[in-house]
N, C-alpha and C positions, 0 to 999 in steps of 0.2 A: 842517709840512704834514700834515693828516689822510690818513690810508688812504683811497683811493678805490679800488670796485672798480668791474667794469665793472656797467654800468648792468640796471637791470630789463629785460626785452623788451618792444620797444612793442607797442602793436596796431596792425598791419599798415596801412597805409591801403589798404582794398579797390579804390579806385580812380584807382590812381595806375600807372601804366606798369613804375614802377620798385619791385621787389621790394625790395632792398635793396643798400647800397653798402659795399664791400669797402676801406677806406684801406689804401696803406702809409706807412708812417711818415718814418721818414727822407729827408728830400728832397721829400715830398710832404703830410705832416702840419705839420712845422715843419722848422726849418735845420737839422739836424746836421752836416752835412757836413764841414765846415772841421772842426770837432772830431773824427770820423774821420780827417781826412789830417793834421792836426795831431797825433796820438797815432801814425799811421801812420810818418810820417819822425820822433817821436822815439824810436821804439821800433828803427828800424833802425840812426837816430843811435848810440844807447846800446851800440850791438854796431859802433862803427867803420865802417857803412856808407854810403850816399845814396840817396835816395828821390825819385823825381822826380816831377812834376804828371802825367806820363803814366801812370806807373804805381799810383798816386792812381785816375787818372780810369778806368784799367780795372779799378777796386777798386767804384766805384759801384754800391752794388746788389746786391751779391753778398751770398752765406753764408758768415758768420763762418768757420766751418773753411775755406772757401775763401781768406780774404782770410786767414787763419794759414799755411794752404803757401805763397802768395806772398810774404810776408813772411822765413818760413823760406828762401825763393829767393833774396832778399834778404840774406841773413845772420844771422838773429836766430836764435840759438844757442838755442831753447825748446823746450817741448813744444806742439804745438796747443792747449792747454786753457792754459796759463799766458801765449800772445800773447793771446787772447782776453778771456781777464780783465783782463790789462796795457790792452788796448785801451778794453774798459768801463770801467773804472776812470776814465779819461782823459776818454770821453764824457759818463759819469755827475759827472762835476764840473765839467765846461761847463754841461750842462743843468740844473745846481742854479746856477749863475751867474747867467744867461741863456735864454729861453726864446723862439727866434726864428720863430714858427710863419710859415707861409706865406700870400701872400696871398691872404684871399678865405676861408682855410680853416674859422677859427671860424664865420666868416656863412655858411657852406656847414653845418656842420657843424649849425647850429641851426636854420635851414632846413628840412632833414632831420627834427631831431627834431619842428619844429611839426608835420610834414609827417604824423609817424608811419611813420616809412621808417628799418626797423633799419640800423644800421652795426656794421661788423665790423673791428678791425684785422689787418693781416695784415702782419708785418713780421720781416724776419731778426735783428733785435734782439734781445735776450735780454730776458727776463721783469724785472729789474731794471730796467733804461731806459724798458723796455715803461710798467712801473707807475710809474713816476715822472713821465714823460710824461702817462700818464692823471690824477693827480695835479694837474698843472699847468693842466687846460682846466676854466674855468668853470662847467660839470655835466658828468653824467656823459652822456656821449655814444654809448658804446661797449655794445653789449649783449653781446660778445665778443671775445679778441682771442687770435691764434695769433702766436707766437713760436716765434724760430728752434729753439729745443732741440727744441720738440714734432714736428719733420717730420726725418726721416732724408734726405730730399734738398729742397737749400733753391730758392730760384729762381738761376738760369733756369726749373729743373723745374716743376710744375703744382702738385706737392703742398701747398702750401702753399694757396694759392686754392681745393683740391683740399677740404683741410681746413675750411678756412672755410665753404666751399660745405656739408659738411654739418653744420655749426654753425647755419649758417642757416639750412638746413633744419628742424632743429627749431624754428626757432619760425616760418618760414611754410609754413602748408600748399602743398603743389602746388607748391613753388618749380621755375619755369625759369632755367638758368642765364643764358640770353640780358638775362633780367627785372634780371639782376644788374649792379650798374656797379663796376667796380674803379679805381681811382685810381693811376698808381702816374710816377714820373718819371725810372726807370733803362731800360736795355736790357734788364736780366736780368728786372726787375720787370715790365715789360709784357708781355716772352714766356713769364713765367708765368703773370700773368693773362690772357692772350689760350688757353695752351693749355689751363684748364682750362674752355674754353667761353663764360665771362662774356663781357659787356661789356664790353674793355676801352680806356681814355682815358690818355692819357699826357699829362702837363703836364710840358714837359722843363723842368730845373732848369740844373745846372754841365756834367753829361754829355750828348756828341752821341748824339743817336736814329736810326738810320736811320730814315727811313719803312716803312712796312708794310701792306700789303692788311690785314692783322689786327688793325691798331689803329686808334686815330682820334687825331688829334693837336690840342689847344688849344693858347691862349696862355699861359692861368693860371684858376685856381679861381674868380674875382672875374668871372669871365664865365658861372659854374655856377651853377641855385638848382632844385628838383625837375620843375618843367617844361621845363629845357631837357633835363637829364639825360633824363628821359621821351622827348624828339624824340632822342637819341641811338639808345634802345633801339628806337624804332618804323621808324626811317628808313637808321637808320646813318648821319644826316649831320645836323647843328644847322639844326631847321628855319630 
């Protein structure tokens, strides 16, 4: 598989609603999931323990050092930095297996590009997974992408989106964050995109969402293409 990096910056489409759209990955780019709680209960396995679907499912969406103290809670006798790697290691050999993207995502995703509407990823992944992923889609779609290493606190917190946000600032002038659409299908991943101001949309996936005054909730991607996303940003509700 050739190196891909992320894509050149487009030029903006001046009139289009939507500045630019913020993906995360996991769970809303393509499937990893099962390959996280599959690597999850064997790594607790391998230390004598059990790992149950609930404890999986409050793992969705989190920051890797997060999802390492749980584990360590768990019993996994390690360092945070050695679950973490055991963990990728696991994901990253699924994803060179299999490559289960989500529905709607690619035709969304090129959509976008005819559209001239940058995308940014923004995901707790780590820059290995990150590029391999990137890797696997069709062109290059991504004009930037933030990974977990690069944010000292990962989501729930803002930082992340926070970061993005001024990624993408350099390359559209006068960026509103409102202008901005975030994608994301965790708990933790919405109430980060929601507190750094963006637009944010939740396509729930395996984990329940509460609802929210601060998000807006779909069914799935395959119902997005740049002029609904646009009635998002204008109205707050799919015209």
């Amino acid at each position: 598989m050739p190196t891909q990096n992320c894509a050149p910056a487009p030029t903006h489409a001046q009139d289009s609603q939507i500045q630019g759209v913020l993906w995360d990955m996991d769970g809303t780019l393509l499937d990893t999931e099962p390959y996280w709680m599959a690597a999850e209960a064997k790594l607790v396995a391998d230390f004598g323990g059990t790992w149950s679907e609930e404890q999986a499912m409050n793992l969705v969406g989190n920051a890797l050092p997060d999802a390492a103290a749980a584990l360590r809670a768990a019993g996994v006798d390690l360092e945070p930095r050695q679950i973490i790697d055991r963990l990728l290691a696991e994901v990253l050999a699924g994803v060179r297996r299999h490559v289960e993207w989500r529905p709607g995502a690619l035709e969304l995703l090129e959509a976008l590009h005819l559209a001239n509407i940058p995308c940014g990823l923004v995901t707790m992944s780590e820059e290995p997974l990150a590029q391999l992923v990137l890797e696997a889609l069709p062109r290059e779609y991504f004009a930037f992408r933030i990974t977990g290493e690069m944010v000292e606190r990962g989501k729930p917190h803002p930082d992340p989106y926070l970061l993005g946000l001024a990624k993408l600032g350099e390359l559209v002038p006068d960026l509103d964050p409102s202008r901005v659409i975030g994608l994301e299908d965790s708990a933790p991943g919405i109430s980060s995109a929601a507190a750094s101001g963006i637009t944010a949309l939740l396509i729930p996936h395996i984990a329940e969402v509460p609802d929210s005054p601060h998000f807006q909730r779909i069914d799935s991607l395959t119902e997005l293409d740049p002029a609904t996303l646009g009635s998002y940003v204008r109205t707050g509700t799919r015209a």
